[in-house]
C-alpha positions as MATLAB code, in Angstrom:
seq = 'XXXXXXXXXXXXXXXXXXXXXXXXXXXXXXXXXXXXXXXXXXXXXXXXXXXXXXXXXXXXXXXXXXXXXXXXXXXXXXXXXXXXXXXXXXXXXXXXXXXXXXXXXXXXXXXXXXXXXXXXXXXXXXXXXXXXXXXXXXXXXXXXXXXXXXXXXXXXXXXXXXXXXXXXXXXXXXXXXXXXXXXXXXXXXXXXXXXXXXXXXXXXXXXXXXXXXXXXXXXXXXXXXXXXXXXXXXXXXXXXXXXXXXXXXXXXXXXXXXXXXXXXXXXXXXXXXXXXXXXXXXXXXXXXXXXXXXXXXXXXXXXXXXXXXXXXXXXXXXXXXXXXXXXXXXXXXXXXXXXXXXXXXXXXXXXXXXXXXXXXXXXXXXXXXXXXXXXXXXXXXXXXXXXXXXXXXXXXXXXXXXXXXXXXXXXXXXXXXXX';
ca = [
     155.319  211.886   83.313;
     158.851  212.607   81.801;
     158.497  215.278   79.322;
     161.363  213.376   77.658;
     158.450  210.375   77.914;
     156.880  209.995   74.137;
     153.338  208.179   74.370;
     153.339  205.708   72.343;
     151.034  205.645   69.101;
     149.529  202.699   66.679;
     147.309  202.307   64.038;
     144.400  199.908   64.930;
     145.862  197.471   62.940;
     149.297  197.634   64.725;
     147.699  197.758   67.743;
     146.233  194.120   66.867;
     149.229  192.801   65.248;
     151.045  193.947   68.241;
     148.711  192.024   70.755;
     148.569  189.046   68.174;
     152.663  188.610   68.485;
     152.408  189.219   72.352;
     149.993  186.349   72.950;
     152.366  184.111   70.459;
     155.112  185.379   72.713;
     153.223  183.915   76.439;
     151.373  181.289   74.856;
     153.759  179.828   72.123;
     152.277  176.382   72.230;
     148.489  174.809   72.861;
     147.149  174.484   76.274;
     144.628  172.454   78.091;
     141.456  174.631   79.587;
     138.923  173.239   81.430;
     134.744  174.729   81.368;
     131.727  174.552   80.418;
     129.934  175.170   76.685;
     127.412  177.717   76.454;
     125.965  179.447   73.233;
     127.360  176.260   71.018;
     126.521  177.419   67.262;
     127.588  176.003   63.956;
     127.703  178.075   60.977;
     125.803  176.198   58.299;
     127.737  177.985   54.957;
     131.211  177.066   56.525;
     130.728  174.245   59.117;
     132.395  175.785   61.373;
     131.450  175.923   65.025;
     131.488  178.754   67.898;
     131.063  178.353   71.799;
     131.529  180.012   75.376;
     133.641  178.137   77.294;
     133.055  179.257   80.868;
     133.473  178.585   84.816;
     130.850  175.912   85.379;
     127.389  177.461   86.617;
     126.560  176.175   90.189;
     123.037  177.767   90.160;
     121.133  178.175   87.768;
     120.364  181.818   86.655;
     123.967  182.714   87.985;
     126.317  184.903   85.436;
     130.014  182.550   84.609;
     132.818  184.238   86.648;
     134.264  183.201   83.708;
     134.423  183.476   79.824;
     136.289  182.960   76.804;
     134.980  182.721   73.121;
     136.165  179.797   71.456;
     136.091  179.182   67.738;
     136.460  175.651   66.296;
     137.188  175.357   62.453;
     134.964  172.750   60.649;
     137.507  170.093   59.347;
     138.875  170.445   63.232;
     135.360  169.997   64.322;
     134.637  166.827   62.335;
     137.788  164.985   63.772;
     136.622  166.062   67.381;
     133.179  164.384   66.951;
     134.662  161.342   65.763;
     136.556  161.049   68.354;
     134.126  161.854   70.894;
     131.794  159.382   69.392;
     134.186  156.684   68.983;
     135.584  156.642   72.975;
     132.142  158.503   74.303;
     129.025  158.070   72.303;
     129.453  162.386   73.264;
     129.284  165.087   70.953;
     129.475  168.768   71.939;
     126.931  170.469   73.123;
     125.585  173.456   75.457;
     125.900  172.637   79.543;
     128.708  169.828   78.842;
     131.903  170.208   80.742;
     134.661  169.969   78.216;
     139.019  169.929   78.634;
     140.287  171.335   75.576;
     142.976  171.439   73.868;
     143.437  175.298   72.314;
     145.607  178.321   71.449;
     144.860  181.831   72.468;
     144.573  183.821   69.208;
     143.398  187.403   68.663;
     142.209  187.986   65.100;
     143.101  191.735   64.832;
     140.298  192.282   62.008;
     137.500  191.571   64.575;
     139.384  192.842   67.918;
     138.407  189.535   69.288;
     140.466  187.887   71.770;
     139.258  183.774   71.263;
     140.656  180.759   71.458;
     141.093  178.288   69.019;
     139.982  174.553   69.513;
     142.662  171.789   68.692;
     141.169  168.834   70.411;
     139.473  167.661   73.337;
     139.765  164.974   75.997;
     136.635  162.673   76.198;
     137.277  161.589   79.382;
     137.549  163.999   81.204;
     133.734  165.134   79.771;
     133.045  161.329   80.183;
     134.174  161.043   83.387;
     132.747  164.115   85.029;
     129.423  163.195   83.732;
     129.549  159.557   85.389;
     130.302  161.294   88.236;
     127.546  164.063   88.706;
     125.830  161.545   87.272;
     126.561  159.219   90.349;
     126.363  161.848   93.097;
     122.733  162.965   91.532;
     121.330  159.097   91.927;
     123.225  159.066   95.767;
     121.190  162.351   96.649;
     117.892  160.559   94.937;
     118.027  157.182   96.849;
     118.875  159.103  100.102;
     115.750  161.270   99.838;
     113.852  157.948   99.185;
     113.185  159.339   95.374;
     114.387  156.748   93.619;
     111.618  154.321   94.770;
     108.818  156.850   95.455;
     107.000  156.716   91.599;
     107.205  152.726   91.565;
     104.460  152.922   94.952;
     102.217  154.052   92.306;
      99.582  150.928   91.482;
      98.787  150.996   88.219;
      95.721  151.290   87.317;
      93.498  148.164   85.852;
      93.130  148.081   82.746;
      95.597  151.176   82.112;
      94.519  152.471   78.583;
      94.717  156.121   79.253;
      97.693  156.890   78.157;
      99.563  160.395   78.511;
     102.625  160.528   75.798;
     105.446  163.055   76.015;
     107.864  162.594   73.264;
     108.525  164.636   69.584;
     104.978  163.804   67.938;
     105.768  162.984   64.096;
     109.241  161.228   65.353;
     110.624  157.526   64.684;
     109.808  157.147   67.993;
     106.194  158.545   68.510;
     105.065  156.234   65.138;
     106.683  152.859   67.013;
     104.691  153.917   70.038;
     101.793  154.651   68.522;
     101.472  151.413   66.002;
     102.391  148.958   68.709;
      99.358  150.082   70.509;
      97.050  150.450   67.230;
      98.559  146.504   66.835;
      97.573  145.443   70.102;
      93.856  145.939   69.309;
      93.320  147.523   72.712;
      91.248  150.679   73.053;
      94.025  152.432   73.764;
      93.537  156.534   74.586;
      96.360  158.445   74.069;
      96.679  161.877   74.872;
     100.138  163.268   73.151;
     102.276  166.594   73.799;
     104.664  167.461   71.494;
     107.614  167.944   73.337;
     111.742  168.942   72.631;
     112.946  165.456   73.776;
     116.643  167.260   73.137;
     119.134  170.229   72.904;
     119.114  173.534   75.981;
     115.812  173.434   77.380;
     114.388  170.036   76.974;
     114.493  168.438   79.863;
     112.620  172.108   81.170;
     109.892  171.541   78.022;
     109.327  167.623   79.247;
     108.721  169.047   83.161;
     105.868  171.522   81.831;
     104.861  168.938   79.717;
     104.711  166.508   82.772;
     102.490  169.051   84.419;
     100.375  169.302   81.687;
      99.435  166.055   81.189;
      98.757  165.173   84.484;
      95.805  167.589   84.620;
      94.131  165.053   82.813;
      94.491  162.167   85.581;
      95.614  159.098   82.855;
      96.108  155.745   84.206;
      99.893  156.427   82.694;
     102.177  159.085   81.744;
     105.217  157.697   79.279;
     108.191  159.541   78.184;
     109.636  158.173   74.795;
     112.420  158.966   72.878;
     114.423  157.291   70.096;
     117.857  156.743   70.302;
     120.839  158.894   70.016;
     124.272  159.960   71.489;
     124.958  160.677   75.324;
     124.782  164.282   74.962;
     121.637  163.900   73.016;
     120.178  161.926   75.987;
     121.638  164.202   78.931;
     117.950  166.386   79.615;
     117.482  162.790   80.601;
     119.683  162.909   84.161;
     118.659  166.356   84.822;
     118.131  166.871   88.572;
     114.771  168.541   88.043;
     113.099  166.163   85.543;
     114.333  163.197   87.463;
     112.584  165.323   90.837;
     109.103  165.910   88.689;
     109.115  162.247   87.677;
     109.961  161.021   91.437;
     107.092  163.333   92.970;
     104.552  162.777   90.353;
     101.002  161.738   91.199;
     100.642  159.454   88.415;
     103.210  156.139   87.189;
     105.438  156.976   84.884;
     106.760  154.555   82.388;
     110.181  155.372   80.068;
     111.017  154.548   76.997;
     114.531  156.268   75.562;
     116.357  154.454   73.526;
     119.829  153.824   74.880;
     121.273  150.041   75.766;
     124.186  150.709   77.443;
     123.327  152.779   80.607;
     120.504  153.869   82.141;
     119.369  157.884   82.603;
     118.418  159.171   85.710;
     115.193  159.504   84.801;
     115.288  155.773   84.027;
     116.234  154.834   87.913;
     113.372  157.531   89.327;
     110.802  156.332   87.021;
     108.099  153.580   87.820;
     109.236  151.276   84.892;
     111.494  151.931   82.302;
     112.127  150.276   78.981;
     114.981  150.660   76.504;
     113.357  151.601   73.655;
     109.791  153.455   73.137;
     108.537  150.447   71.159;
     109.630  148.164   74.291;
     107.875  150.870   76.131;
     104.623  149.975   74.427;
     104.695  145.999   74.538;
     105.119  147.035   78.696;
     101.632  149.527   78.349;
      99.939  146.267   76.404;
     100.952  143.583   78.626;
      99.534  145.121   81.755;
      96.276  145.335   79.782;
      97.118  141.425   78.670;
      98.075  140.540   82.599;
      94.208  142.005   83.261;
      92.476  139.967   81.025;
      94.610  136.827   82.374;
      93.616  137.818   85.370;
      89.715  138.242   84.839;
      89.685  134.934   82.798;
      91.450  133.269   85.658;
      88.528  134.687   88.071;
      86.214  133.546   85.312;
      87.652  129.687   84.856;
      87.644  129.528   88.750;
      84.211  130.964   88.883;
      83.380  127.736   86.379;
      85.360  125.292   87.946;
      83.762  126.098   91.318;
      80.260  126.492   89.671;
      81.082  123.394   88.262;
      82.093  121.438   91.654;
      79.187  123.213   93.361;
      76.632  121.295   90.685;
      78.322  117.945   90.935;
      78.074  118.217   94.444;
      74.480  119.279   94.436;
      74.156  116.178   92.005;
      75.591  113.620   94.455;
      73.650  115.040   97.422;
      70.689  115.042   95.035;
      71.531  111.097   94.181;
      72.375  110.263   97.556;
      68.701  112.722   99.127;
      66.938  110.653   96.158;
      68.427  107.303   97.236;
      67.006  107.793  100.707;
      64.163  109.038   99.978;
      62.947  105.854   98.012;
      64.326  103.961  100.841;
      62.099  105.915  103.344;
      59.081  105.885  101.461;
      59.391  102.046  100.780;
      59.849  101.812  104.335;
      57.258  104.108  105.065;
      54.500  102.496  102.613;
      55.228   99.329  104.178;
      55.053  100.183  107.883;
      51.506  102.331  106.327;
      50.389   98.862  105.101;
      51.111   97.140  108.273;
      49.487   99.507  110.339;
      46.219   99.699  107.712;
      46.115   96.185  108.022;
      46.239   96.440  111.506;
      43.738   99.202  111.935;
      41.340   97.036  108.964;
      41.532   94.257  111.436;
      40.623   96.373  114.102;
      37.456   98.428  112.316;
      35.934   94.390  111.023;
      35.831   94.284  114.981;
      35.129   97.451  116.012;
      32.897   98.228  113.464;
      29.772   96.255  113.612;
      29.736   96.427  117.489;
      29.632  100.276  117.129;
      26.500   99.891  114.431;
      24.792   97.515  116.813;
      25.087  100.143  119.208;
      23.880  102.811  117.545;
      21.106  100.749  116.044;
      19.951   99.918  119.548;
      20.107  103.607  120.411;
      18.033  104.208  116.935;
      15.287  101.440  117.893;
      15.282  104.114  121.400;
      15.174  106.886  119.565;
      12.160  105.840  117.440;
       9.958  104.444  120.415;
      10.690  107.967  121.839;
       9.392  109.988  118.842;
       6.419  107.556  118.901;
       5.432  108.003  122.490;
       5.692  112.073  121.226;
       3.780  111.309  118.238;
       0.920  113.771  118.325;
      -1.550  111.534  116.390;
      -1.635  109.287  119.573;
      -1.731  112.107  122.224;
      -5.269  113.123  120.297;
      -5.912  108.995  120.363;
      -6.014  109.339  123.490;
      -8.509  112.016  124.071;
      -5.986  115.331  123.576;
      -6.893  118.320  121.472;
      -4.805  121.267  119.751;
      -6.139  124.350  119.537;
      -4.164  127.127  117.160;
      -5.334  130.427  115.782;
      -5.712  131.012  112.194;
      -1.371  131.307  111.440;
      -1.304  128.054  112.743;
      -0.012  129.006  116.185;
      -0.615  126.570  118.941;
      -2.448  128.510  121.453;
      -0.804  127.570  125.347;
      -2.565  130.277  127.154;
      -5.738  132.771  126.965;
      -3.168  135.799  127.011;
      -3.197  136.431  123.474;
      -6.401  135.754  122.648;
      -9.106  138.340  122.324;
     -12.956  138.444  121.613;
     -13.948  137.446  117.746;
     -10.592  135.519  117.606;
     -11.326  132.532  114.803;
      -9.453  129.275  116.447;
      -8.871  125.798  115.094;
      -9.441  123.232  117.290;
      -8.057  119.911  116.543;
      -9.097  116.151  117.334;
      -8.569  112.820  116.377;
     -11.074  112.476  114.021;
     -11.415  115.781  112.697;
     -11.264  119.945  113.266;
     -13.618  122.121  114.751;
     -13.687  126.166  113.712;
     -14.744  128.729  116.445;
     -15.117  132.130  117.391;
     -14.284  133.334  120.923;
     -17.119  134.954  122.388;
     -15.528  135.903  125.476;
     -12.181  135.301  127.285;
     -11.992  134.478  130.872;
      -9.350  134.547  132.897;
];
């Protein structure tokens, strides 16, 4: 260095003046920057609002390449939102790419380099929203996730009900009553959940996890209405992947008419508003009971058609039946007449016959007749039982025997037997 050279020296304050003027100098009018919010803050006393604006994240956990403070006074900020709501339904917010209109300032009291917001194009935001928005569903139905949730069947009737929304919000009490109207024994098992803002659509995935511990019949995801950037946890790549993979049907209600969220498309049935969400939850259970009164009317009507069948064969089995017995007790009279006729001839020749066999009979029994066998000079001997004695076997000395005759008995005693 030239000893000639004199270093240069300023106050801190000059220094900042100095830099102030110099940025004037290369940046004398506003600019358009493109990026990405991060660490959006408003300042409740003055309204005003601060923000990152950096190179947009591709992964997440990555540092910004990229950064610049940006400060964005309050009655600025209120003509941005308008203006954002008006063309957009957007209003600004962390993770939203943004082209804004600014001027590089460095305010010398602070020794911060920032810049300061004019305006903002909304659609540019809009537009490169639609479009990750549009490449994010392309990737879905390619993978086949767009369609995987709706294989689900739901379960019959479905009245376990997981809820994921803010409990104590607009939209948890419309839930909540149009089931308590429905008079439905409705179980609902609620987890309070950030349904918006950095982190939400992470809170709803844990909450997704949680709930489906508990195996319900279906999981819904409610939230009231609000602007775009309130709604965009809703087309978040990794809530619209936990509702696509998830075990259980999952029914949304988020209240937004115009479009559709990506969460929306991947979900088994969405509705546009959580109450709509709820008349959806009742009318399966209503489509049930249609269902098991239909099975029970055609259970009557066949019950019914079975009886008045059973009725006309019974009429018609009845009918014939008389028929054949009337036929039947007639032929049964011809033949007893026939078979009367038959005995009046039969009969008395068969009780001649057997009286001649009788008259046989009885000569027989007289010619036996032991009254004439003694007639006729016979005797019977028997011993004092009344045996008939046949043969001298049995009989011993001083036996007492009964002999018999035709006019009288005799009583003896054997002297001696011989043989």
């Amino acid at each position: 260095m030239s000893p000639d050279y004199e270093i240069p020296s300023f106050s801190v304050l000059q220094l900042g003046n100095f830099l102030k003027d110099g940025l004037n100098n290369l940046f004398p009018q506003d600019f358009w920057i493109e990026g990405q919010i991060s660490n959006f803050r408003i300042v409740p006393k003055s309204g005003h609002a601060y923000f990152d604006l950096i190179d947009p994240i591709s992964e997440q956990g990555s540092q910004p390449m990229g950064k610049f403070s940006v400060a964005l006074w309050n009655s600025q900020r209120s003509e941005i939102d308008r203006t954002l709501q008006n063309k957009s339904e957007l209003i600004l917010a962390n993770d939203i790419n943004v082209k804004i209109l600014a001027h590089l300032d460095f305010w010398p009291p602070g020794g911060r380099l920032q810049l300061i917001m004019r305006d903002v194009d909304p659609q540019f935001t809009f537009g490169h929203l639609a479009q990750e928005k549009e490449k994010l569903l392309q990737n879905l139905k390619t993978e086949g996730l767009t369609e995987r949730n709706k294989l689900h069947i739901i379960s019959k009737p479905a009245l376990n009900i997981a809820l994921i929304t803010s409990i104590g919000s607009a939209a948890y009490a419309d839930f909540c009553d149009e089931l308590l109207n429905s008079n439905f024994s409705f179980n609902v098992l609620a987890r309070d959940t950030r349904m918006q803002g950095e982190g939400s659509a992470s809170d709803i995935e844990e909450g997704l996890k949680i709930v489906t511990s508990y195996q319900p019949d279906v999981i819904a995801i409610i939230r009231g209405g609000g602007s775009t950037s309130d709604l965009l946890s809703f087309d978040s790549e990794s809530l619209a992947r936990a509702i696509a993979n998830s075990s259980i049907p999952i029914f949304t209600g988020i209240g937004h008419e115009i479009d559709q969220s990506v969460a929306d498309v991947v979900a088994h049935t969405s509705y546009k508003t959580p109450t709509a969400c709820a008349v959806g939850l009742v009318e399966t259970v209503n489509e049930f009971i249609e269902k098991i009164l239909a099975i029970k009317t055609a259970v009557i009507n066949l019950s019914h058609n079975k009886i008045s069948l059973a009725q006309s064969h019974h009429s018609n089995l009845y009918s014939r039946t008389v028929t054949i017995a009337k036929t039947s007790l007639f032929n049964s009279n011809e033949n007893l007449k026939g078979v009367k006729e038959r005995i009046s001839v039969i009969v008395p020749n068969i009780i001649k016959r057997n009286g001649d066999k009788l008259h046989g009979f009885e000569d027989q029994i007289r010619a036996l007749d032991p009254k004439r066998l003694l007639a006729r000079g016979w005797s019977i001997t028997r011993t004092q039982n009344g045996e008939i004695i046949s043969s001298t076997n049995n009989l011993f000395k001083g036996d007492e025997i009964e002999t018999i005759f035709e006019d009288g008995t005799v009583k003896s005693t054997i002297n001696e037997v011989v043989i």
